[in-house]
LUMPA-401660 format. One record per residue (C-alpha): z, x, y; residue in three letters. Coordinates in steps of 0.5 Angstrom, whole numbers, padded with zeros to 4 digits, always signed. Each point is the difference from the previous one (the first is absolute). Example, Ala and Ser with C-alpha at 12.3 -4.5 7.8 and 13.67 -1.06 7.14 Angstrom:
REM LUMPA-401660
+0016+0025-0009ALA -0002+0002+0007SER 
***
This chain:
REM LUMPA-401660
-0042-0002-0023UNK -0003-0003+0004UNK +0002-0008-0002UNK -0005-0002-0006UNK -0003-0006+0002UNK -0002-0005-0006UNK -0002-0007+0002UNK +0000+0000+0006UNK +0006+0003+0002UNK +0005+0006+0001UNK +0004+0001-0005UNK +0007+0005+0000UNK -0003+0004-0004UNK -0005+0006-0001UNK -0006+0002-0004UNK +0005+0006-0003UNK +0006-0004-0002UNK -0003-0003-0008UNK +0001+0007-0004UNK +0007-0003-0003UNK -0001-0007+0000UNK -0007+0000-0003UNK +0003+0006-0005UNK +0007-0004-0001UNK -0005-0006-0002UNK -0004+0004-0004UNK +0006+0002-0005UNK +0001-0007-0001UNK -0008-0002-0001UNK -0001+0005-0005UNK +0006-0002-0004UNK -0002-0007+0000UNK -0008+0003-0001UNK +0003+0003-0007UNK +0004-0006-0002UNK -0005-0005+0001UNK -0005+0004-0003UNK +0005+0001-0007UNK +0001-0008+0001UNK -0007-0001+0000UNK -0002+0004-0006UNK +0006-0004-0004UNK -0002-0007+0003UNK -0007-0001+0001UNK -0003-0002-0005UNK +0006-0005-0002UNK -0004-0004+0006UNK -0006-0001-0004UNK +0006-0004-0005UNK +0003-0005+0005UNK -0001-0007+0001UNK -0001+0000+0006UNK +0001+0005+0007UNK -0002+0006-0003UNK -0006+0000+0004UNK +0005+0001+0007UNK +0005+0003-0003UNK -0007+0006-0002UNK -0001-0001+0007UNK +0007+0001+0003UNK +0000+0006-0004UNK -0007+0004+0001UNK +0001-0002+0007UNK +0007+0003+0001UNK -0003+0006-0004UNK -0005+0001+0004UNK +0002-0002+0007UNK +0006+0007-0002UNK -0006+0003-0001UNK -0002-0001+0007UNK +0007+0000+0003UNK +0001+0006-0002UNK -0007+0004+0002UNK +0002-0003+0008UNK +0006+0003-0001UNK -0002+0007-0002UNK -0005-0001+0006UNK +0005-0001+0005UNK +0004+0005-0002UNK -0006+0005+0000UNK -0002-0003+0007UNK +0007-0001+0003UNK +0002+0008-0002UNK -0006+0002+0005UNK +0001+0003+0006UNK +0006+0001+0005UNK +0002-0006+0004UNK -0003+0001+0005UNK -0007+0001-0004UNK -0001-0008-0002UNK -0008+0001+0000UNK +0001+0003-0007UNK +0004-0007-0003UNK -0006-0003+0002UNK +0000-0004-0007UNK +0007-0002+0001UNK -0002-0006+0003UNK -0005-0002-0005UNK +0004+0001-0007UNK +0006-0003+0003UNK -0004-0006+0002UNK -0003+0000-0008UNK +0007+0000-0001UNK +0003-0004+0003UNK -0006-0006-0001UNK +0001+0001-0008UNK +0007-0003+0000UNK -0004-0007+0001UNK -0002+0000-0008UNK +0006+0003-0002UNK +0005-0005+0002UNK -0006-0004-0003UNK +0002+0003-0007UNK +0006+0001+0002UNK +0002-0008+0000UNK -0003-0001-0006UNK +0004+0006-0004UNK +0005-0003+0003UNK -0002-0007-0003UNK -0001+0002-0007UNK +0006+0005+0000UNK +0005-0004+0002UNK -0003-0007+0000UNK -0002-0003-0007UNK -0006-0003+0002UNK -0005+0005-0003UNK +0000+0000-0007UNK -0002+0006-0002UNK +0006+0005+0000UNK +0002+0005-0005UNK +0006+0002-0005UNK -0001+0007+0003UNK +0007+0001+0003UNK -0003+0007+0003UNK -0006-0003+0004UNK +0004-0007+0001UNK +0005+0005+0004UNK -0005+0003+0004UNK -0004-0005+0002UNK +0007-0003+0003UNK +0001+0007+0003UNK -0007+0001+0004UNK +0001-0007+0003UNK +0006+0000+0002UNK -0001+0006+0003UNK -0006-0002+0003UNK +0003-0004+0004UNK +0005+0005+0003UNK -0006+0004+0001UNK -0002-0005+0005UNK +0006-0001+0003UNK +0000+0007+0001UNK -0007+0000+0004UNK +0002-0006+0003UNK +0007+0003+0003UNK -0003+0006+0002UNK -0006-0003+0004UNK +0005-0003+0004UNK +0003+0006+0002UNK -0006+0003+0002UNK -0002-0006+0003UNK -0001+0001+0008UNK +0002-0007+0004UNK -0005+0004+0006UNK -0005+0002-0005UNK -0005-0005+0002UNK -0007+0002+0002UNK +0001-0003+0007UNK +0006+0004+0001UNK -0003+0006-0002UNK -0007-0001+0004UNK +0004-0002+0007UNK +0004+0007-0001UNK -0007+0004-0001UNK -0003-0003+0005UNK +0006+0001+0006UNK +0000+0008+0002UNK +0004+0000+0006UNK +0007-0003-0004UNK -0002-0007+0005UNK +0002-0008-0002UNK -0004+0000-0006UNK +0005+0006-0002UNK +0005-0003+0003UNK -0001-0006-0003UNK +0001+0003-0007UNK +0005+0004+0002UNK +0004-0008+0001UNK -0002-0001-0007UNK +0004+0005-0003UNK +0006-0001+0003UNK -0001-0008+0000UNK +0000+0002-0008UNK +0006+0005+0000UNK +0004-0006+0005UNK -0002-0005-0007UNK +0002+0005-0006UNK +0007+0002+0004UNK +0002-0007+0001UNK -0002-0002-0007UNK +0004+0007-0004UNK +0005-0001+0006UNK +0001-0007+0000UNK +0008+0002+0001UNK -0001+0004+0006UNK -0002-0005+0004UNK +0006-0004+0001UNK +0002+0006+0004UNK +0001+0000+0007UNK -0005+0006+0000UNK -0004-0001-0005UNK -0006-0002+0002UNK -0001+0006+0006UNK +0001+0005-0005UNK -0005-0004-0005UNK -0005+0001+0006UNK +0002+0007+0001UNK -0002+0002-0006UNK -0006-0004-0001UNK -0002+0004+0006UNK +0001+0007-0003UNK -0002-0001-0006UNK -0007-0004+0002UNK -0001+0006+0005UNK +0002+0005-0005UNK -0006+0002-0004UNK -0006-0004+0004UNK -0007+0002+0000UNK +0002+0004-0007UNK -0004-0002-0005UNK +0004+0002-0005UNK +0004-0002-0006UNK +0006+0000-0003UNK -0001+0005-0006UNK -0002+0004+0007UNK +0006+0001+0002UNK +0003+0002-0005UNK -0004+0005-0002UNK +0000+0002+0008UNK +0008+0001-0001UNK -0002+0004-0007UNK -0004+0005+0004UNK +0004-0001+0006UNK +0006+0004-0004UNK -0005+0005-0002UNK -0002+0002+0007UNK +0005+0000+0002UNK +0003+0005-0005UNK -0006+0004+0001UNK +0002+0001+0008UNK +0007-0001-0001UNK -0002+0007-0004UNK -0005+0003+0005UNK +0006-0001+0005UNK +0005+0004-0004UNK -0005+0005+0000UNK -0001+0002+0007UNK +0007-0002+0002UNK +0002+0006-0005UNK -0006+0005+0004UNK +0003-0003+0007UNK +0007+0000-0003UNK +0001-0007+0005UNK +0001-0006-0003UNK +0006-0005+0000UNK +0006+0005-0003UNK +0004-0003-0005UNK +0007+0002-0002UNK +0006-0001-0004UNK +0005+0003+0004UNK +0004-0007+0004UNK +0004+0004+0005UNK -0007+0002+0003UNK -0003-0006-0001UNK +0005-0004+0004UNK +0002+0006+0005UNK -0003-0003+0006UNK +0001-0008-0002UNK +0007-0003+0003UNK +0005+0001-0006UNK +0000-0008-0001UNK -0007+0001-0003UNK +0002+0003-0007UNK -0003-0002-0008UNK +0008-0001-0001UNK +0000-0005+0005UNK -0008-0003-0003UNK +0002-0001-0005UNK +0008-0003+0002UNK -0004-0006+0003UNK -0006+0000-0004UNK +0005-0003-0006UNK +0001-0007+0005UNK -0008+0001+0001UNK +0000-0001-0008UNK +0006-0005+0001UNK -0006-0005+0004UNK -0004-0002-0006UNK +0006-0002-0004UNK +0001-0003-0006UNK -0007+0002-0002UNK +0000+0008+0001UNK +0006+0000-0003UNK -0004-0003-0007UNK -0005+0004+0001UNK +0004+0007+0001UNK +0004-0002-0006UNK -0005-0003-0005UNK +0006-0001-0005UNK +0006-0001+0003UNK -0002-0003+0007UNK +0003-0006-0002UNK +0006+0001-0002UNK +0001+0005+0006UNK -0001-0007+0004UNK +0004-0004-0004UNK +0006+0004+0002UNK -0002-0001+0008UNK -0003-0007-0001UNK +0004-0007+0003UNK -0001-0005-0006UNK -0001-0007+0002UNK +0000+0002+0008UNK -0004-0005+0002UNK +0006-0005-0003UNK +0005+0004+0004UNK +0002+0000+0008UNK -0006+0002+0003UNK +0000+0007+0002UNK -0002+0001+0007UNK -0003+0007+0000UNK -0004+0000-0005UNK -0007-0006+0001UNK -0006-0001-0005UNK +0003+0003-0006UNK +0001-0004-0007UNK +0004-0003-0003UNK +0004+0006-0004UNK -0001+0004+0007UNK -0005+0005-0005UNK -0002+0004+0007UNK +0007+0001+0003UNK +0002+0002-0007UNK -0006+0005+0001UNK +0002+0003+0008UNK +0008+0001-0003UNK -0003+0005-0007UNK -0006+0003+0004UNK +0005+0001+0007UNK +0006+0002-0004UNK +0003-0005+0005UNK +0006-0005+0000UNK -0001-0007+0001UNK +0003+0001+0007UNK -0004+0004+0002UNK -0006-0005+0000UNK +0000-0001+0007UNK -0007-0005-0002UNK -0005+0000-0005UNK -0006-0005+0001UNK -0005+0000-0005UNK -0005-0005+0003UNK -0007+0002-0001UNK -0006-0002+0004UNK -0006+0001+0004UNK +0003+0005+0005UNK +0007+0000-0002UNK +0003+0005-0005UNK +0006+0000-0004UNK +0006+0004+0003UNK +0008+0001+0000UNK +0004+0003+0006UNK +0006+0005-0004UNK +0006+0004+0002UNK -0001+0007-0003UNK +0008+0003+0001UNK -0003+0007-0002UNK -0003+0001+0006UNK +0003-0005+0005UNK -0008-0004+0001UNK -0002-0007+0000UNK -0006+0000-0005UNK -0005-0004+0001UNK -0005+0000-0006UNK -0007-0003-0001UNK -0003-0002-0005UNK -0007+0002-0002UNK -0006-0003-0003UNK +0002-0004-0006UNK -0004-0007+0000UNK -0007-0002+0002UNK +0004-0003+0006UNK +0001+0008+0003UNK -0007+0002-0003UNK -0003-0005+0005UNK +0004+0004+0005UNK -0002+0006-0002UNK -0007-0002+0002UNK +0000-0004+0006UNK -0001+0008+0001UNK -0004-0001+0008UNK +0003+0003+0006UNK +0004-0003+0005UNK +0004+0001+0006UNK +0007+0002+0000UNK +0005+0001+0005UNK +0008+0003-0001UNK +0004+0003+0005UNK -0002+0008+0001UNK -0006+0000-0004UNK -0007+0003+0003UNK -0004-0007+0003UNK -0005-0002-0004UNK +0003+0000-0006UNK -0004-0003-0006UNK +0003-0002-0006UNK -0001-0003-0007UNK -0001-0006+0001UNK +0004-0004-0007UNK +0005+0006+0002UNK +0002-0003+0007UNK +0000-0007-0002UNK +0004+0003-0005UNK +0005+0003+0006UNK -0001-0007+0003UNK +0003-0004-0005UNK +0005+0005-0002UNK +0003+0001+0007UNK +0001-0008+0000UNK +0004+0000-0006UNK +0005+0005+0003UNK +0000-0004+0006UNK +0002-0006-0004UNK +0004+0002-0004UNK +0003+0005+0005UNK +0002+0005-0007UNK -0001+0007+0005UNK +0005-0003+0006UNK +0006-0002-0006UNK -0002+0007-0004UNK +0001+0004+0006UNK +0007-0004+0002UNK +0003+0002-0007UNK -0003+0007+0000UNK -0001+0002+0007UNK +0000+0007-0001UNK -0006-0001-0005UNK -0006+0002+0001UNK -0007-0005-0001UNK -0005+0004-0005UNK -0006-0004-0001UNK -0003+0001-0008UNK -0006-0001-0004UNK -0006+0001-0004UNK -0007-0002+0000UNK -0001-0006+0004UNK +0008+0000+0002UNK -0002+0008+0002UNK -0004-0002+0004UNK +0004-0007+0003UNK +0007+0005+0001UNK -0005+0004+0005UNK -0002-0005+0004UNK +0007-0003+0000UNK +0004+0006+0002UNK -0006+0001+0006UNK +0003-0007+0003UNK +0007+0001-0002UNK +0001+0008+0003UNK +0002-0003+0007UNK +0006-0004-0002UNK +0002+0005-0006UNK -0002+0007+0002UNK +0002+0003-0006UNK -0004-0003-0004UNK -0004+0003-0006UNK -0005-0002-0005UNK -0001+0003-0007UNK -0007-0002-0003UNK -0003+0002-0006UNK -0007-0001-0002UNK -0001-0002+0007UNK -0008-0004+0001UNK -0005+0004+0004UNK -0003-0006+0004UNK +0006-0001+0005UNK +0000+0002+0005UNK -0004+0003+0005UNK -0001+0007+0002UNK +0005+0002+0006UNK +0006-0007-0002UNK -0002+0004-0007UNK +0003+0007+0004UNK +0006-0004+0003UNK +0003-0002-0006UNK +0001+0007-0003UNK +0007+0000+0005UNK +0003-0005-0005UNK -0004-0001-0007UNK +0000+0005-0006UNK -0006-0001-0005UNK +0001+0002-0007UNK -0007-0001-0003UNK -0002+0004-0007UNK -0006+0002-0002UNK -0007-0004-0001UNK +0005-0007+0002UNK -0007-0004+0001UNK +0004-0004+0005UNK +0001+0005+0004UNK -0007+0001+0002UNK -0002-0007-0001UNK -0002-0005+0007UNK -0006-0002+0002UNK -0004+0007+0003UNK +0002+0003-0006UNK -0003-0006-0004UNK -0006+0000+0005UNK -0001+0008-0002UNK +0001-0002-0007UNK -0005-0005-0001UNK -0006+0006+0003UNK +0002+0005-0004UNK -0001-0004-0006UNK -0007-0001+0002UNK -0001+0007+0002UNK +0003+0002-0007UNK -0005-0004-0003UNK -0006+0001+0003UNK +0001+0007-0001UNK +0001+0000-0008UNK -0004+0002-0005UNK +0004-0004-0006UNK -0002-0008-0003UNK +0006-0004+0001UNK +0002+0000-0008UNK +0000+0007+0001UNK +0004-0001+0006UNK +0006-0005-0004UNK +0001+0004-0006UNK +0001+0007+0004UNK +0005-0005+0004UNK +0004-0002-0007UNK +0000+0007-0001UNK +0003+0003+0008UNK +0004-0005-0001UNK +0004+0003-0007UNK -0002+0007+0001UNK -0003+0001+0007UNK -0005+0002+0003UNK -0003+0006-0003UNK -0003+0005+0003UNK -0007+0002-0002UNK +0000-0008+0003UNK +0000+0001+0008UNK -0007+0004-0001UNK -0004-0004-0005UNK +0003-0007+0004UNK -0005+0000+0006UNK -0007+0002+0001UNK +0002+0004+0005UNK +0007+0000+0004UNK -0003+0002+0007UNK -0003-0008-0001UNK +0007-0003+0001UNK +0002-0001+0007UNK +0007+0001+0004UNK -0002-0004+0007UNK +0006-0004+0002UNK +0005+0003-0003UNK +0005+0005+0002UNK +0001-0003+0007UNK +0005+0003+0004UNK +0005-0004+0004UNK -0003+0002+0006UNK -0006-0005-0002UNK -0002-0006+0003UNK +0000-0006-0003UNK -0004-0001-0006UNK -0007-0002+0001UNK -0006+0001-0006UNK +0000+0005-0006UNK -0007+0003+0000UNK -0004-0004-0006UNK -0002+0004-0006UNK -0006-0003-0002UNK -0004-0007+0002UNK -0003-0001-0007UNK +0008-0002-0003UNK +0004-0002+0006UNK -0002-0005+0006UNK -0001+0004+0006UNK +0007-0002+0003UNK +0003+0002-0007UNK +0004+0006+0005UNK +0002-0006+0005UNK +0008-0001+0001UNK +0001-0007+0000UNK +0008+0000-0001UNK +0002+0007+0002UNK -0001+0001+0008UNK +0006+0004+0000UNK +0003+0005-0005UNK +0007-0001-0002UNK +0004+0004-0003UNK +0007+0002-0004UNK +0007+0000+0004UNK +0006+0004+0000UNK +0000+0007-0001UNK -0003+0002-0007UNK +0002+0004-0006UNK -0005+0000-0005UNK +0003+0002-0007UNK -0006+0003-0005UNK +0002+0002-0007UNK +0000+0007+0000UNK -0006+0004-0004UNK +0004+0005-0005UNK -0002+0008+0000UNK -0004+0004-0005UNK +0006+0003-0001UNK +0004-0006-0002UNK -0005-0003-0004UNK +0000+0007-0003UNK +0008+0001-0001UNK +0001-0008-0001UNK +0005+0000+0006UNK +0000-0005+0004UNK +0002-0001+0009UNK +0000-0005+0004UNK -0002-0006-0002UNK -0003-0002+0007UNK -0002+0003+0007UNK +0000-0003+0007UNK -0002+0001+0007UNK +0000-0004+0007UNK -0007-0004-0001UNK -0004-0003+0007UNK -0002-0008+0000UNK -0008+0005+0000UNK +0001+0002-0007UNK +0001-0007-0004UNK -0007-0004+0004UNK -0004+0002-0006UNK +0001-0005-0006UNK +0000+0005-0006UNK -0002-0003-0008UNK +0005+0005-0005UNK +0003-0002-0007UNK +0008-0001+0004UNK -0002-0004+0007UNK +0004-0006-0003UNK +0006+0003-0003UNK +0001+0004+0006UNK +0001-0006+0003UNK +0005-0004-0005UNK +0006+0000+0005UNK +0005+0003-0007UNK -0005+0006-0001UNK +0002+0002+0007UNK +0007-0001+0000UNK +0000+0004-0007UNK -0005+0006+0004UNK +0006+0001+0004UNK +0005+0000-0005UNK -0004+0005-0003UNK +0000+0004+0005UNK +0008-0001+0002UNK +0001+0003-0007UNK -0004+0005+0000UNK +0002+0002+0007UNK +0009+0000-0003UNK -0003+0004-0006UNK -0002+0006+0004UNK +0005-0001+0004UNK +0005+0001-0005UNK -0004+0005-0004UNK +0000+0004+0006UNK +0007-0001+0001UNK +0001+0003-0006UNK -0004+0006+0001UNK +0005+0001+0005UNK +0006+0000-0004UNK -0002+0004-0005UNK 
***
């Protein structure tokens, strides 16, 4: 950081991003250095003898000699120099750019020699070859790896190579201060650009009826993202590497003043406290009851993915061989042939094949994957969506800008994810057509209608039981891992009276939409500003957090100094205003509208009333004594406590949809076993 700019134009890459390539390639150059230099020694005097081309091939051999020579002092040169300073202090890499030019200008007189090395290895033309297997072989072997060297440099250049790093870009955006025409004009270009790698990635996306809104959608979130940065991104990279540091060090400092205060979010092992003021269908028993049919949605796939080995054996026994040669059949669409997601629904759902009331995998932009059930155990019509799976749902989950939305009793001007109410919309069209509901409740009429899901399907199951509570008052919805950006604050508060949000640990989904994201993107570059670490320092710190965590001399040595490291924008209340800036934290990295929300005019937050499950920090004692305890603790969580996007090692298996079902099932278990051994204590 900032962008290098070599030949005219922005590249997407730094001064301080050549320490591992260069000393990748100089293990390499010195192993070609000694071989060549031992084939030397063996073979140039054997030139002198040959009839003809020994001159060239004296030529190719003490010029590839000494251009190693040379390629090797550049890239010690670029490792000293792009070791330099922190990110933020690119006037000590000066030199960079002048050695990488020399660098890069020196491929011309190889490829030269390299051609003709290539010409007398292989080609038989030049007759002055030696009998010497040794040098013959080494010979081969450095021309052939000079070519996947160049390959290299070529496939990387085109990594970093910026399409709007042109220097009539960069200087329209230097010269426009006030985000005008000119700004915006660049702005068009970014998103003209995200508009062309979609349709070109995603060419099969766009046969879908909403295809081409949700590439413009995204385009137009992406592009506004990280506008006015002049940031790369190994930046970011070491930004979340940082970001997981202070995040430790304040989560750290937080624990100690809420031990001197004793105040803070109070955590509890003990389910009868927890859930004495939630109405009784509100219970872990009944989570985890429906979560089974949540795990049923993803079909097939999950089943193989929680059983490696025996999944399709467990799925053949479920499985319709050759269903599509057969009588149609009717309540199930847009499976395979063998029916592989219905046999997945049945062993995941535990259900027999009458109680698949419908199942329709169809998949595309806005239309999610779903099966309507009869659950007989609890006398409920289950509706199960699925969550995000395909690219299709991902572009889903991005159309992530706010839009109106409206359902009887819920507050007036209600605002809603946009992708998951296209998602609503489709879905109530395909129970209107199908009429599923009305024919489930003419079999069932004393059932219940519940609602389930997780990630994606969460958030449409909330939004599904907001439209359908009038016509089915008893409605209810279990949802796991539930999005943060779905609703808005007070439609967020209504839909506590109906949905039960289970969410555990770090689960980064759950703290994820646009405000979030919006806020992430400034605390990386006020994490960065504030560091004193090179950014090599920074990617191999961040290897090891990743294997043995963040040690704790590192959340003092990290920074210059941590009073740098600016909090604005962040711990908004829900009696905030709509969002509007953040304040910036230095010009000389950011551009002056860096702080501006372009997407996030309205926060939005979780649905449902939330229990958050943490794994439970063992005792002193029990580390002492190797006893064990309950495994987890819980407490009733507020939409507030998930607006802050956290970077922890288990913020995407706390996600896994079987992770959370197996969290409850340890807790079940753990909760029989006490109860028994009280029991017992009891008896005796």
């Amino acid at each position: 950081m900032p962008a290098l700019r070599l030949f005219g134009r922005k590249w997407l890459a730094a001064s301080d991003d050549l320490v591992f390539p260069s000393l990748f390639e100089i293990c390499f150059r010195l192993v070609w250095l000694i071989l060549i230099a031992i084939v030397c020694e063996h073979y140039w005097n054997l030139t002198w003898s040959c009839a003809e081309g020994g001159l060239g091939v004296r030529i190719y051999l003490g010029g590839t000699l000494l251009l190693i020579i040379i390629n090797l002092l550049l890239l010690i040169g670029l490792v000293n120099r792009s070791a330099q300073g922190s990110i933020t202090e690119p006037h000590l890499r000066r030199a960079v750019g002048s050695l990488l030019v020399s660098k890069v200008l020196l491929i011309i007189p190889e490829v030269s020699l390299n051609v003709f090395g290539t010409i007398w290895a292989f080609c038989n033309v030049i007759k002055c070859t030696t009998v010497q297997k040794f040098s013959r072989n080494v010979i081969e072997a450095i021309v052939l790896f000079n070519w996947v060297l160049f390959a290299l440099i070529i496939f990387g250049m085109a990594i970093v190579f910026d399409p709007l790093g042109s220097t009539k870009y960069r200087r329209s955006r230097d010269t426009n201060d006030n985000n005008g025409p000119t700004e915006s004009a660049f702005h068009r270009k970014v998103y003209s650009l995200w508009m062309r790698r979609f349709r070109w990635a995603f060419c099969c996306l766009r046969k879908d009826e909403f295809g081409h809104e949700a590439f413009a959608q995204v385009a137009s979130l992406l592009s506004a993202l990280f506008r006015g940065t002049d940031l790369v991104p190994s930046d970011f990279m070491a930004g979340c590497v940082l970001l997981r540091v202070r995040q430790k060090r304040e989560t750290r400092e937080m624990r100690r003043i809420r031990m001197l205060n004793d105040d803070g979010p109070r955590y509890s092992t003990d389910l009868a406290r927890i859930f004495a003021t939630a109405p009784p269908w509100m219970t872990i028993k009944n989570a985890r009851h429906f979560m089974r049919f949540a795990l049923a949605s993803y079909g097939w796939p999950l089943v193989c993915y929680m059983h490696c080995c025996t999944g399709p054996y467990r799925l053949i026994k479920k499985s319709i061989c050759c269903a599509c040669f057969r009588s149609k059949y009717s309540v199930v669409v847009d499976d395979n042939c063998c029916l592989c997601h219905f046999a997945g629904v049945k062993f995941m759902s535990r259900l027999r094949n009458d109680d698949v009331l419908y199942a329709s995998f169809r998949n595309h932009v806005f239309e999610l994957p779903f099966c309507v059930l009869a659950d007989h155990s609890t006398k409920s019509i289950v509706v199960t969506i699925r969550g995000s799976f395909s690219f299709r749902d991902i572009f889903t989950d991005l159309t992530a800008n706010c839009e109106r939305f409206e359902a009887p009793g819920m507050p007036p001007d209600s605002a809603a994810h946009r992708g998951m109410v296209a998602g609503v919309e489709q879905l109530m069209k395909r129970l209107q057509e199908t009429k599923i509901l009305d024919r489930a409740f003419t079999t069932y009429p004393e059932y219940s209608l519940v609602f389930t899901g997780h990630s994606l399907g969460a958030g449409v199951a909330i939004l599904m039981g907001a439209k359908l509570r009038t016509k089915y008052p008893d409605l209810r919805v279990y949802a796991f891992a539930t999005p943060a950006g779905l609703l808005s604050r007070e439609a967020a508060r209504y839909t506590e009276t109906y949905a039960f949000t289970v969410g555990v640990g770090d689960d980064f989904v759950m703290r994820l939409g646009v405000d979030s994201i919006e806020n992430l993107r400034t605390m990386i570059i006020e994490t960065i500003r504030a560091c004193k670490l090179p950014k090599y320092r920074i990617m191999l710190n961040g290897f090891g957090y990743a294997i043995f965590g963040v040690p704790s001399r590192d959340l003092e040595t990290t920074f210059f100094d941590v009073t740098q490291i600016e909090t604005s924008g962040q711990g908004s209340s829900s009696e905030d205003p709509p969002i509007s800036t953040i304040t910036p934290p230095t010009a000389s990295m950011l551009s002056q509208d860096i702080g501006v929300r372009r997407f996030a005019k309205t926060r939005l937050y979780t649905g449902g009333r939330i229990l958050h499950i943490v794994r439970r920090k063992r005792t002193e004692l029990e580390k002492k004594s190797n006893s064990g305890g309950p495994t987890f603790e819980m407490r009733w969580a507020t939409p507030e406590d998930f607006t802050e996007l956290k970077i922890m090692p288990r913020m995407f298996l706390d996600h896994f949809p079987d992770y959370i079902y197996r969290t409850m099932s340890t807790i079940l278990e753990e909760q029989k076993a006490t109860a028994e051994s009280i029991t017992s204590i009891h008896e005796i």
